[in-house]
N, C-alpha and C positions, 0 to 999 in steps of 0.2 A: 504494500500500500504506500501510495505518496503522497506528499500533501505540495508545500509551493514547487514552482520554478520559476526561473527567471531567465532575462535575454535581453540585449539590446535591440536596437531594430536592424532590419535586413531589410535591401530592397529587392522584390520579386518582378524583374521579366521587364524592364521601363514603366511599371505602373509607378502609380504614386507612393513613395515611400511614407514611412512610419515615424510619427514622434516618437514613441516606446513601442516596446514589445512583451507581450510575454509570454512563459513558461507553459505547457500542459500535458495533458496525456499520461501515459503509462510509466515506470522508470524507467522505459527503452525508445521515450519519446523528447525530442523538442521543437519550438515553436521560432518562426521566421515573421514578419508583416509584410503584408502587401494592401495595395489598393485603398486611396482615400476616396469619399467622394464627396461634394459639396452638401451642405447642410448645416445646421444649428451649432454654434460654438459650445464648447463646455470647457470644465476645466481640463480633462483628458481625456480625448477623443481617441476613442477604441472604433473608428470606421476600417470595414475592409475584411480582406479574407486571411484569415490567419492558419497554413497547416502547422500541424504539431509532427515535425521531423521527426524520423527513425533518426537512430547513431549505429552506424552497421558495425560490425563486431565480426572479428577473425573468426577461424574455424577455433580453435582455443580458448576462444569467449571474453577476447581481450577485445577492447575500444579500436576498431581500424582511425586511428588517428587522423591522418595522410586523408582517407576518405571522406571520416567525416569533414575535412576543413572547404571539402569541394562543396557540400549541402548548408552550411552554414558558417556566421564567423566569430561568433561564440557561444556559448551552453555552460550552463549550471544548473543542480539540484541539490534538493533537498530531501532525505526520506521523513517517512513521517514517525516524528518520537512523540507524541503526544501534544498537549498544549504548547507545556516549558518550550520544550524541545524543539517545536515548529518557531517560536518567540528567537530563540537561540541563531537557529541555521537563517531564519528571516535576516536579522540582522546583518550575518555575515554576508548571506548574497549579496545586500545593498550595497557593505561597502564594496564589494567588488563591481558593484557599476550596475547592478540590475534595477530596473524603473519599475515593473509592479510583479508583484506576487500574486499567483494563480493557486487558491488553497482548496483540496479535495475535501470533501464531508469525512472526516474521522469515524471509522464505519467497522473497530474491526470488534469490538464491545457495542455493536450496533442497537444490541438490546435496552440498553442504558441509551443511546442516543435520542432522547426525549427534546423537546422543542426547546425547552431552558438552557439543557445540557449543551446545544449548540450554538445557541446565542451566546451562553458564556464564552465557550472554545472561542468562535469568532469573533466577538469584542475583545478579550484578551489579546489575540493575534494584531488583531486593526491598529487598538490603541500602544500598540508594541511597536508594530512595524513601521519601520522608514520610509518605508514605501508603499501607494496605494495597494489595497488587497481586494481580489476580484472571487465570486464564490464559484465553487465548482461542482456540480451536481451532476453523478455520471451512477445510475443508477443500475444501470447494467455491470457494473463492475464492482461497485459497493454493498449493490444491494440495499441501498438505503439511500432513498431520494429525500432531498433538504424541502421539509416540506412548506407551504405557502404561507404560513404568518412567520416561520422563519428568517426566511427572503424578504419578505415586506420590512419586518423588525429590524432587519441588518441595513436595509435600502436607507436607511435612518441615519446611517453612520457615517461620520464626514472621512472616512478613511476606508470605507469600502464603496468601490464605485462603478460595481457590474457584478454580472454571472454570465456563467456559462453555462449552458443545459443544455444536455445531451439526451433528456430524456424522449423526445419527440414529441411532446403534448402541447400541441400548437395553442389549444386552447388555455393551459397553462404559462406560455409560454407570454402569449396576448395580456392575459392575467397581471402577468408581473410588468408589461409594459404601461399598458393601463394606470396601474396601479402605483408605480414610480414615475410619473410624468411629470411633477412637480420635484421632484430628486432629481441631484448629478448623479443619477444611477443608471448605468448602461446591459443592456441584452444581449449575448451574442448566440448563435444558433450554435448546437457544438456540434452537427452534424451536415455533408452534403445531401443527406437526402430529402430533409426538409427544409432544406435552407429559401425556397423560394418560398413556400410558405410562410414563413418566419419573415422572409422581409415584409411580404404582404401588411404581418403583424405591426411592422413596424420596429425588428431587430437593428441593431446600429452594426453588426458585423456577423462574421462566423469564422471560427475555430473547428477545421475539417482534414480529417485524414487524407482525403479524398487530394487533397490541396497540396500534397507529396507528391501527387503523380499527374494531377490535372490542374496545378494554381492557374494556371492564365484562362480555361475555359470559366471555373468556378467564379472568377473575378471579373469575365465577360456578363456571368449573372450576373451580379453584383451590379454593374454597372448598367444592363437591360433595366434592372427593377428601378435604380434609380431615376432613368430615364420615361419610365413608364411603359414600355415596350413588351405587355406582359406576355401576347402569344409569342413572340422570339424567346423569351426569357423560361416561358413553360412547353416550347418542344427542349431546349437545352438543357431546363431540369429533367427530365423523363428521359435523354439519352446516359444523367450521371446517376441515375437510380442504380440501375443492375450493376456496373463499377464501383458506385460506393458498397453497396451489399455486398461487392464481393472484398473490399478490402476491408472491411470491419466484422461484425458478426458472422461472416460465412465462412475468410478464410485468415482474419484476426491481421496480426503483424507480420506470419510469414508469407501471407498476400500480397502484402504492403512494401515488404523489403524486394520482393520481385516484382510488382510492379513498375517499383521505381525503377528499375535496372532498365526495363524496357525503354524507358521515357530520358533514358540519361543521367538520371542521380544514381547514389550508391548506396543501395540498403545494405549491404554486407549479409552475414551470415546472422543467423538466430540462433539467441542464447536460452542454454539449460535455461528449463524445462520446455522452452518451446522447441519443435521439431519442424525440419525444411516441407515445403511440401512436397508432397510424392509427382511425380511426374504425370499419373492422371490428374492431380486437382492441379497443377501450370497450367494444364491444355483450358480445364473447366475453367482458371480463369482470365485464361487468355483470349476463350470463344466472348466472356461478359464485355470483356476491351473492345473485341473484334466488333459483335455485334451493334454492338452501337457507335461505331465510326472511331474511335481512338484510337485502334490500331490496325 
């Protein structure tokens, strides 16, 4: 389990580059920015498409160094030790230059994670951290979604100022936009495959796997929806469906890590406990790329 990361910004492909950037995903993930696009000033404008980069990794399970410097140009984490502990490692990212922290729901005494319980964790964190702190709810992985007066209660906080939600609940998702409109409190889609949806909603960005292998098509959304151009923007979501599904829940990171190989980055190899995939799931999902024009 992880709780922040951090990162400066990156620029992706001649879009519009990033004030900050930051950290998310799994511990064999990190995060780049790309794509601004015109709209309302705040104080820290999370606009655009943000994927959360693999760090590919030798066959030996060591860090391809060399590699990763070609997918990004720098990375930091933090694992998760609890409250203290996240207080602790927060810090130190900052001082090594990181602008916000990306903090996962503390999910592994999930049982005990009652609506207080998290409100504490996260105001402690906030009012600790040197840097803004954004929430992260990834319910598929945790098992324990941050739930709606949570989110609203945090949105309160002058030192946290966004989520990320991964969960797909478009209606949820609306909810908390809704509902924070009056807040410097920002929305990001943590998924490509509802991400048009989501902007519909009124999301200020997204944070997408998908975004490793496909950022400039992702950020062509991005920029459709801005413009208003929804039938261009909704045949280009429906071709990143079946690709997104295949690098996340279908065939996880070791999708992702060949994915990208296809596309020119370097996912490297997968580390214990994950396993490469077999030679018929490349083909399965290489037919998901093929069929829908990517490759």
């Amino acid at each position: 389990m992880v709780a922040p990361r951090f990162l400066p910004a990156f620029r992706l492909r001649g879009l519009y580059g990033r004030p900050s950037a930051i950290g998310v995903g799994s511990a064999n993930t990190r995060t780049f920015g790309a794509a601004a696009a015109a709209g309302p000033k705040r104080g820290l404008d999370l606009r655009g498409i943000y994927p959360p980069l693999v760090t590919p990794f030798t066959p030996r399970g060591e860090v391809a160094y060399t590699q990763l410097e070609e997918n990004l140009r720098l990375y930091a984490e933090t694992p998760f030790r609890a409250t203290q502990g996240t207080i602790e490692l927060t810090a130190q990212m900052a001082d090594m230059g990181a602008d916000i922290a990306l903090v996962v729901t503390p999910c592994y005494f999930r049982g005990s994670m009652t609506s207080a319980a998290l409100i504490h964790h996260y105001t402690q964190v906030a009012e600790a951290s040197p840097v803004p702190v954004i929430l992260y709810s990834v319910p598929a992985n945790t098992a324990l979604e941050l739930p709606e007066d949570v989110v609203l209660t945090l949105a309160q906080h002058p030192n946290i100022v966004g989520l990320k939600d991964s969960g797909g609940n478009i209606t949820r998702i609306g909810l908390f936009i809704h509902k924070t409109r009056n807040e410097d409190f920002q929305v990001l889609a943590g998924s490509a495959g509802f991400l048009l949806a989501s902007y519909i909603v009124g999301v200020t960005g997204g944070i997408c796997a998908l975004a490793n292998v496909l950022g400039p098509p992702l950020c062509q959304l991005e920029h459709l929806c801005h413009a208003g151009k929804w039938d261009e923007a909704r045949e280009l979501q429906l071709r990143l469906i079946e690709p997104n599904i295949a690098v996340t829940r279908k065939f996880g990171i070791p999708g992702l890590k060949q994915a990208m190989e296809w596309f020119g980055y370097k996912g490297g190899a997968c580390r214990s406990p994950l396993l490469p995939l077999s030679e018929a799931q490349v083909m399965e999902l290489r037919k998901d790329f093929r069929s829908n024009g990517w490759l």
